[in-house]
N, C-alpha and C positions, 0 to 999 in steps of 0.2 A: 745855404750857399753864401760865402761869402761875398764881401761886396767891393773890397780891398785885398792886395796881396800881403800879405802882413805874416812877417813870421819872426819869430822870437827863439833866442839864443842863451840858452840857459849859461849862467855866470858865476855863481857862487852862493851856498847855504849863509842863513844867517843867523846862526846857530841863536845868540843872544836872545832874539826877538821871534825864533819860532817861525822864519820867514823864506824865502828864498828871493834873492838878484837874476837879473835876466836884461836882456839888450835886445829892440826891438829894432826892426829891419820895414818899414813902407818901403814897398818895391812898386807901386803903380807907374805907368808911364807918364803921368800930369804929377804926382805927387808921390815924391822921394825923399825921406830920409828916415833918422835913427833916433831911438829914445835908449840912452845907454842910463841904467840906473832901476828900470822897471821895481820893483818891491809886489811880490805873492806872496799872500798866507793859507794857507790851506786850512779845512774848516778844523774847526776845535772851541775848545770848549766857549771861549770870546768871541768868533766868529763861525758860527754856527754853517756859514757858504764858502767857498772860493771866495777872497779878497782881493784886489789886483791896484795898487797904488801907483801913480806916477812918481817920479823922483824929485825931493826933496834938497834944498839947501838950508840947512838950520830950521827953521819954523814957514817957512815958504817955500810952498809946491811948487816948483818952475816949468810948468808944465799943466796946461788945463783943458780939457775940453769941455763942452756945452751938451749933454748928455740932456736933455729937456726936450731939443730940438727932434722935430718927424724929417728933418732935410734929410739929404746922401748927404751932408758933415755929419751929421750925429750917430752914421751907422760904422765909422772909421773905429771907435771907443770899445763897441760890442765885438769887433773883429781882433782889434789888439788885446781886450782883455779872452777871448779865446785862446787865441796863439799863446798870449803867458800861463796860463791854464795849459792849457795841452802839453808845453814847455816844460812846464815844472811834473807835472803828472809822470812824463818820460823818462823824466828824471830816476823820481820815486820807484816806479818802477825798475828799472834799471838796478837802482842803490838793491834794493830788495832782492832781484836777483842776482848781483855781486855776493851779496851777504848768504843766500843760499849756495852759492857754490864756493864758501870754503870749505873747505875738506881739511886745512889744520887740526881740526879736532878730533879725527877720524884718524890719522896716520900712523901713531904710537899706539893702538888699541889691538888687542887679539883678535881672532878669529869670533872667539867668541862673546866679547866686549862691543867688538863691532857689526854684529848684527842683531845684541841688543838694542844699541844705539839706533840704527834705520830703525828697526821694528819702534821702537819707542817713539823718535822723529816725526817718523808716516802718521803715527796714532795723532799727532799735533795738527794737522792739516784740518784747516778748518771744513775740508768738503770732501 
């Protein structure tokens, strides 16, 4: 359970760096506001976990918290880095299922060309 309302707004891939943008939303009623700039990396071969970066101006993180701490501050960090995590996951997903339903490559195909095609396709599914 979270401990914060905290929900994040996916933004834009970044393609360069392997990463993805997102803009986070604190909706609590004592504590309101926005972190536009978020940075996720999704695991791979460098980082082996979920990554989830605050934003950055040149070489200075403008943006920090105190992840050390057992207070209700330090549980605000693990709640934000969920929501960009989840954020970006929906993403991915999503992207994946866009990319399975084009059917452009299916259209021009015969009868019999396209149901090699599925039959072959299907055979791709990992399960």
């Amino acid at each position: 359970m979270n401990a914060f309302n905290v929900v994040a707004d996916y933004h834009m891939p970044l393609e360069k760096i392997g990463a993805h943008r997102l803009r986070v939303l604190v909706l609590d009623e004592d504590l309101s506001f926005e972190i536009n700039g978020m940075v996720v990396f999704p695991p791979s071969d460098k980082r082996p976990e979920w990554t989830v970066y605050t934003p950055t101006v040149g070489n200075a993180r403008i943006i920090g918290f105190n992840t050390k701490e057992t207070s209700q501050k330090s549980l605000l960090w693990p709640d934000i880095q969920a929501a960009c995590i989840t954020a970006t996951k929906e993403y991915l997903r999503n992207e994946k299922i866009d990319a399975s339903d084009d059917m452009s490559e299916y259209e021009n195909l015969s009868d019999e060309e396209f149901k090699k095609k599925i039959k072959d396709d299907l055979g791709k599914i990992p399960f």
